[in-house]
Residue, then its C-alpha position, 0 to 999 in steps of 0.5 A: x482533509x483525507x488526501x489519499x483513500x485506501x480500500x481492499x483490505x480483508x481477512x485472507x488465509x495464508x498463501x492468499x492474495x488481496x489487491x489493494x487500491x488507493x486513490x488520490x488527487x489528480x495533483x498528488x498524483x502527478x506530482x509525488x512518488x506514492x507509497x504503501x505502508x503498513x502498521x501492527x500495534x507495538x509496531x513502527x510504521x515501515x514502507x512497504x512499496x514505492x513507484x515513482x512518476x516514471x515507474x520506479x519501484x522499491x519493496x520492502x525485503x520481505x515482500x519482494x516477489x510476493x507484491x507488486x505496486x502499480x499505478x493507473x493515470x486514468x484514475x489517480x489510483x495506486x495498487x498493491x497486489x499482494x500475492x502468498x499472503x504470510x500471517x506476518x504481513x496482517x496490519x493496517x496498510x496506508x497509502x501516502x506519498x513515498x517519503x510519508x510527508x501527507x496527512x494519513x487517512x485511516x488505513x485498511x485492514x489485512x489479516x492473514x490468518x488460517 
């Protein structure tokens, strides 16, 4: 079972932006801090942004002041605006809770690349 469902991804040219959005229950929702990670082949899965139930947040030291993670009640949706997009952050992104514990779906695809 797909708990969590990513989309937005896509090709983007360096120092563009994408807004990435995952959508969930309405149980994980409430009750989980939630999460963006990412992956490139070779590559370990490292967590990119976080946000608690009441709103705190942690990024990843190479994407901060670039990205900002949020949430949106009424939809069981997180988001991950990715501003000044860097050829390094091309990868399949994932969503999940914030410590990686549910099933993952297939990911989304950003490429960055002139």
């Amino acid at each position: 079972q797909v708990e969590l469902v990513e989309s937005g991804g896509d090709l983007v040219q360096p120092g563009g932006s994408l807004r990435l959005s995952c959508t969930t229950s309405e149980y994980i929702f409430n009750i989980y801090a939630l999460g963006w990670y990412r992956r490139t082949p070779g590559k370990q899965r490292e967590s990119v942004a976080t946000i608690s139930t009441t709103g705190d947040t942690h990024y990843l030291d190479s994407v901060k002041g670039r990205f900002d993670i949020s949430r949106d009640k009424a939809k069981n949706t997180v988001y991950l605006q990715m501003n000044n997009l860097k050829p390094e952050d091309t990868a399949v992104y994932y969503c999940n809770d914030a410590w990686g514990t549910h099933s993952w779906g297939p990911g989304t695809q950003v490429t960055v690349s002139s």
